[in-house]
C-alpha positions as CSV (number, residue, x, y, z in Angstrom):
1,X,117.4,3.5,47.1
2,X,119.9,0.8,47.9
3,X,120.2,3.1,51.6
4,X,116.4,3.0,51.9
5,X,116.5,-0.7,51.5
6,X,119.1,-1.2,53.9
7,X,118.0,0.4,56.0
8,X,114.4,-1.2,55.9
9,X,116.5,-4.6,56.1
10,X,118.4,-3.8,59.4
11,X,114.8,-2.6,60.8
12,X,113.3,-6.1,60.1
13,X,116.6,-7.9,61.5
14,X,116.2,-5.9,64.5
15,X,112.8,-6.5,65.3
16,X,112.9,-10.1,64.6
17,X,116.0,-10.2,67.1
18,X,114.0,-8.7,69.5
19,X,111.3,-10.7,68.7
20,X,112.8,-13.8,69.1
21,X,113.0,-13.4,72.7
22,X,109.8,-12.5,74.5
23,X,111.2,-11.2,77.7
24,X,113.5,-8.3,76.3
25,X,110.6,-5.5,74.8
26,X,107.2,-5.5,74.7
27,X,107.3,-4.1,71.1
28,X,109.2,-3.8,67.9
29,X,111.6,-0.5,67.6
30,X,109.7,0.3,64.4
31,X,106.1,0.1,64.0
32,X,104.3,-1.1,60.8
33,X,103.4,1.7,59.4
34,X,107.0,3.2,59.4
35,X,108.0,-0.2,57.1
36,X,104.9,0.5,55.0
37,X,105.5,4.7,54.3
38,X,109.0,3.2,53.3
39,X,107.6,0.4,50.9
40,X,105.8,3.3,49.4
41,X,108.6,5.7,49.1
42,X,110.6,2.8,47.2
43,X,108.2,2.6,45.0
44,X,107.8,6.0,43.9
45,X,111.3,6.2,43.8
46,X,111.1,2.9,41.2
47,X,108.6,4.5,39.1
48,X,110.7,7.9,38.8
49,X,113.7,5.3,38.5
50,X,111.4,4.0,35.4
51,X,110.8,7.0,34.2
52,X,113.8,8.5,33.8
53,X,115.3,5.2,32.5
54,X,112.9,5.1,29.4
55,X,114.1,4.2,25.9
56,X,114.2,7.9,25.2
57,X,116.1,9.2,28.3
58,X,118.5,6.8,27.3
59,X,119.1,7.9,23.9
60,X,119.3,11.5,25.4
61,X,121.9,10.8,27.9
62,X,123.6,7.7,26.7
63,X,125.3,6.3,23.9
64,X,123.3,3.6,21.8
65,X,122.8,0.2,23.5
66,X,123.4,-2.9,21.2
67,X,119.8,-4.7,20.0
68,X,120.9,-7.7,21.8
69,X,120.8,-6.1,25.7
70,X,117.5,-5.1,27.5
71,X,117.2,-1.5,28.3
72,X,118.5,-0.6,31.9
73,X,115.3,0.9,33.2
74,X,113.8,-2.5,32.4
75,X,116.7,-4.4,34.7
76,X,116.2,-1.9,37.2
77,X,112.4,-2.4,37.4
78,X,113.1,-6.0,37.4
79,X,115.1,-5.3,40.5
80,X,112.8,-3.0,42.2
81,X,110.1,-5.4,41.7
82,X,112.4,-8.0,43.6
83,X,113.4,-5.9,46.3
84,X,109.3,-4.6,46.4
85,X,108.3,-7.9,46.7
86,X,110.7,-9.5,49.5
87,X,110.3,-5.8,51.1
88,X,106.7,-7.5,51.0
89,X,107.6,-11.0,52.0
90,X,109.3,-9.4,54.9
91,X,106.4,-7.3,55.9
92,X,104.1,-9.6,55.8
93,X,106.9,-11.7,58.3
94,X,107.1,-8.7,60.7
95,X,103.3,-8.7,60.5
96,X,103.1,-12.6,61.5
97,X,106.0,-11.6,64.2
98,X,104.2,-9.1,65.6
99,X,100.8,-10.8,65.7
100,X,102.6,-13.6,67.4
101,X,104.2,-11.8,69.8
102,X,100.8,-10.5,70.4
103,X,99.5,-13.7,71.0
104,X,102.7,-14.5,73.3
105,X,102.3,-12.0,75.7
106,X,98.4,-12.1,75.8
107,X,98.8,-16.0,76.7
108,X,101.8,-15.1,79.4
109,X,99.6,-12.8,80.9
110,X,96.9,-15.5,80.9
111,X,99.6,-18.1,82.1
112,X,100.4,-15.4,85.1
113,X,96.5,-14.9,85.8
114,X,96.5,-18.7,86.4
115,X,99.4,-19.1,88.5
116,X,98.2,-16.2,90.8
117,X,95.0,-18.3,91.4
118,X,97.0,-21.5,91.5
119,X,98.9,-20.1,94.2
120,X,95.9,-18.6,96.0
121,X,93.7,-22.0,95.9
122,X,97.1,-23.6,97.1
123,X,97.2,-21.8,100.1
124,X,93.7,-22.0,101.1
125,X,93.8,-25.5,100.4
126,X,97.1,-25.4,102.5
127,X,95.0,-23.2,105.5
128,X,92.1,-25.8,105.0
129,X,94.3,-28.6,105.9
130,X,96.0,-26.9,108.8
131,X,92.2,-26.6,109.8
132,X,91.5,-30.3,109.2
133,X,94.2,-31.1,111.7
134,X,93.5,-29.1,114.2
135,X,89.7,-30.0,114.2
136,X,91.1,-34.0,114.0
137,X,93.5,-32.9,116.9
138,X,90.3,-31.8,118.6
139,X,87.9,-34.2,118.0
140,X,91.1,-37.3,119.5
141,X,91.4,-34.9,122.4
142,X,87.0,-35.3,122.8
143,X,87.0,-38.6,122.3
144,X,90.1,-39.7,124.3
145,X,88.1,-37.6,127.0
146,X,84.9,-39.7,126.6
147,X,86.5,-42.9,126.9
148,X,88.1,-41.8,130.2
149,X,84.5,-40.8,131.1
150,X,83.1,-44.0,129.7
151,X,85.3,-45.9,131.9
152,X,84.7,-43.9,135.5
153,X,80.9,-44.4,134.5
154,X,81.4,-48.7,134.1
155,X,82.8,-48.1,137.4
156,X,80.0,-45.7,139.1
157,X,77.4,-48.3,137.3
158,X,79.4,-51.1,139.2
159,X,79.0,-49.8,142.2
160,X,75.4,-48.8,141.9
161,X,74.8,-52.2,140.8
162,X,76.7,-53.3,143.9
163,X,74.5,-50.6,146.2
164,X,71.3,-52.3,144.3
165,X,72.0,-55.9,145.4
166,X,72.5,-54.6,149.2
167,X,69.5,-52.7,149.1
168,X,67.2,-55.5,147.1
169,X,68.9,-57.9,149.9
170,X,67.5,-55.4,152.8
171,X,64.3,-55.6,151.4
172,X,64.0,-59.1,151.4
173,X,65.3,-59.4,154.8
174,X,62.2,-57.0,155.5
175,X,60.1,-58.8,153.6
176,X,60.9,-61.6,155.5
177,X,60.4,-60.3,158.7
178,X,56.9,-59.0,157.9
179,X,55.7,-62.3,156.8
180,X,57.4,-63.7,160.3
181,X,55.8,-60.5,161.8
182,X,52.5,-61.6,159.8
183,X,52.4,-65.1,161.0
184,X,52.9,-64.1,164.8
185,X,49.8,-61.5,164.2
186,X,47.6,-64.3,163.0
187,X,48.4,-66.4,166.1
188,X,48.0,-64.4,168.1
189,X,44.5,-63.7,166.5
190,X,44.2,-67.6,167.1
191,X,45.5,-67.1,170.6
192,X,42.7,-64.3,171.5
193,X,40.0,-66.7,169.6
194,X,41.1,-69.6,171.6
195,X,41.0,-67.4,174.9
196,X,37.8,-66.1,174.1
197,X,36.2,-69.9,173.6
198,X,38.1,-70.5,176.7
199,X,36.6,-67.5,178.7
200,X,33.2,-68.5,177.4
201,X,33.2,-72.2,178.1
202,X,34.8,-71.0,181.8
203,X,32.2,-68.8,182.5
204,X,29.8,-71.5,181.3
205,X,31.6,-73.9,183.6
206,X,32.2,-72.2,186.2
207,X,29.5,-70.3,187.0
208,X,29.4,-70.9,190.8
209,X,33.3,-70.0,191.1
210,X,32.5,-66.6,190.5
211,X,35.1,-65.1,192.5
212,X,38.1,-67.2,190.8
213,X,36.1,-66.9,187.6
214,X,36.0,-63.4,188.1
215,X,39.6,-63.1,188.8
216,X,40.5,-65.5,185.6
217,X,38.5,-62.7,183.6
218,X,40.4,-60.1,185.4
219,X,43.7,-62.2,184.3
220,X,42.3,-62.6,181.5
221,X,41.5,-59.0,180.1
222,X,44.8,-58.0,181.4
223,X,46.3,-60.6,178.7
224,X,43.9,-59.6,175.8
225,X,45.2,-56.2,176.3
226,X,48.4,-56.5,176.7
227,X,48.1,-58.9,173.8
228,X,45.9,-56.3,172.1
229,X,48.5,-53.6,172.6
230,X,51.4,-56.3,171.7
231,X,48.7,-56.6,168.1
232,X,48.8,-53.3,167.9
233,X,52.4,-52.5,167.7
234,X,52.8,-55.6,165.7
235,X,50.1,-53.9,163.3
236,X,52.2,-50.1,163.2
237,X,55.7,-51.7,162.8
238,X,54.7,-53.9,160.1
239,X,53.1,-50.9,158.6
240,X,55.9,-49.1,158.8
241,X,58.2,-52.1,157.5
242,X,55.9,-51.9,154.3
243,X,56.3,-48.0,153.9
244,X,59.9,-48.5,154.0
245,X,59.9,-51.4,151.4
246,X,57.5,-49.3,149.1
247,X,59.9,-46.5,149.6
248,X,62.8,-48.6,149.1
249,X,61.0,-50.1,145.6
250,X,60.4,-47.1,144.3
251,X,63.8,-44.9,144.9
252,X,65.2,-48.5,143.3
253,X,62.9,-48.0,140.5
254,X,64.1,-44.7,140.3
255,X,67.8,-45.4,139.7
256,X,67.3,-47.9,137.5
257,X,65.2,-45.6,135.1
258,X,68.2,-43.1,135.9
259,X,71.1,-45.7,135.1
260,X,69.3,-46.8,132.1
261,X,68.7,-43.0,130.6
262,X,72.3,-42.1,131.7
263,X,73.6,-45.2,129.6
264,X,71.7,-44.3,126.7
265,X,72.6,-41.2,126.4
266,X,76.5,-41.6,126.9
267,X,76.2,-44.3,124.3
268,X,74.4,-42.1,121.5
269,X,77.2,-39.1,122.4
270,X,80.1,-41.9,122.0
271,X,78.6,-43.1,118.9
272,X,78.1,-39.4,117.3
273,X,81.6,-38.5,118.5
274,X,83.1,-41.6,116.6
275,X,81.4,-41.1,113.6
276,X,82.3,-37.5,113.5
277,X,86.4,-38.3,114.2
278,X,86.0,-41.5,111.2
279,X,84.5,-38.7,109.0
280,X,86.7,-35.8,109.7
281,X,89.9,-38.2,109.1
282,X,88.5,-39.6,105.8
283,X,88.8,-36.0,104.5
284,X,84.9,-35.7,104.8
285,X,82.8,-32.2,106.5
286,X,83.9,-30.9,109.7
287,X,81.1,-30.0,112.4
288,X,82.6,-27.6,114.4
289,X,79.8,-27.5,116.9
């Protein structure tokens, strides 16, 4: 008995020293049930111990015990109820151990799980932020490219402007020559009126000087056609002035429509780029596109 019990002692010393540290075995050297068919073995051995240690037997094999002493079988049951019960004690410790170390290992294993995904959010968090800089990079490189484009198109406005005012001051220098060419016309209008009176009141006059009355009419029609045909080209070159200034008005028309759409446009791309770099270096969403 006394082997039996120590050897069920140095079982629970050993597995609570292995127990104590989690990292050396997974489990106990002797299971449970190997503790509990020894309890059990104990304590058949006790009860034969008991039985053989009765009053009786002890009168059979042994000389009288004085009055005043307990029998031995009742010591030794005392005793094997002792060691049954801290055999006990200690099982139910291993038990507690064991259901720890359970628990241990179960919430190491947890522990692990969570580091794994620790580690795996870490580096995509890591590969996100490599992309946010690269797309921030990017999106400096864009914009630093726009401003150089915003400034050659200040210039190309400047000098379209400048190209505007020489062409608006063409136009009114044609302007002005039509109404000059415009006032000569209606002269000479005046100038055939007045020759005409003059031809009439000449021929009213003069109606015995035929001869010289026929050759002032002769003079005469020569100058109405030559001022006719002097009228006439008056008439097409003005026209032509006035083709050229509506053409002029409307390819000026034209480039200011052009200038102002142009303008527009680069300032709404400006805007959307600058609004995409403030919200891609707050941390916001990146627009690739």
């Amino acid at each position: 008995m006394a082997t039996a019990l120590r050897r069920v002692n140095a079982t629970i010393d050993a597995n609570r020293r292995s127990g104590t540290n989690a990292t050396r075995a997974t489990r106990p050297e002797t299971s449970l049930g190997d503790i509990e068919s020894m309890l059990d073995e104990m304590r058949k051995y006790s009860s034969r111990t008991v039985a053989q240690s009765s009053p009786g037997a002890i009168h059979r094999h042994a000389s009288p015990v004085p009055a005043t002493s307990r029998p031995a079988g009742a010591r030794l049951s005392d005793v094997q109820e002792q060691l049954t019960k801290e055999l006990e004690m200690r099982l139910e410790a291993q038990r507690a151990l064991a259901n720890a170390q359970r628990e241990h290992r179960s919430e190491m294993a947890r522990l692990n799980d969570l580091l794994q995904r620790n580690a795996k959010e870490l580096r995509r968090c890591q590969e996100s932020e490599r992309d946010a800089r690269a797309s921030c990079m990017s999106l400096s490189a864009r914009l630093q490219k726009l401003e150089i484009d915003e400034k050659q198109s200040e210039r190309r406005s400047k000098e379209h402007r400048r190209q505007f005012k020489q062409t608006y001051e063409y136009a009114s220098q044609c302007s002005s020559l039509l109404k000059q060419s415009n006032a000569q016309l209606v002269k000479a209008r005046r100038r055939i009126q007045v020759l005409e009176e003059h031809v009439v009141a000449s021929r009213t006059e003069r109606a015995r000087e035929e001869t010289r009355a026929q050759q002032r009419e002769t003079m005469l029609s020569e100058t109405i056609v030559r001022l006719e045909d002097q009228l006439g080209e008056s008439v097409r070159k003005n026209a032509k002035l006035q083709d050229r200034v509506d053409d002029l008005e409307r390819a000026l028309a034209m480039n200011e429509n052009k200038l102002k759409e142009q303008g527009e446009k680069f300032r709404e791309s400006v805007m959307e780029i600058r609004a995409v770099y403030a919200n891609s270096c707050k941390g916001g969403p990146v627009d690739q596109t």
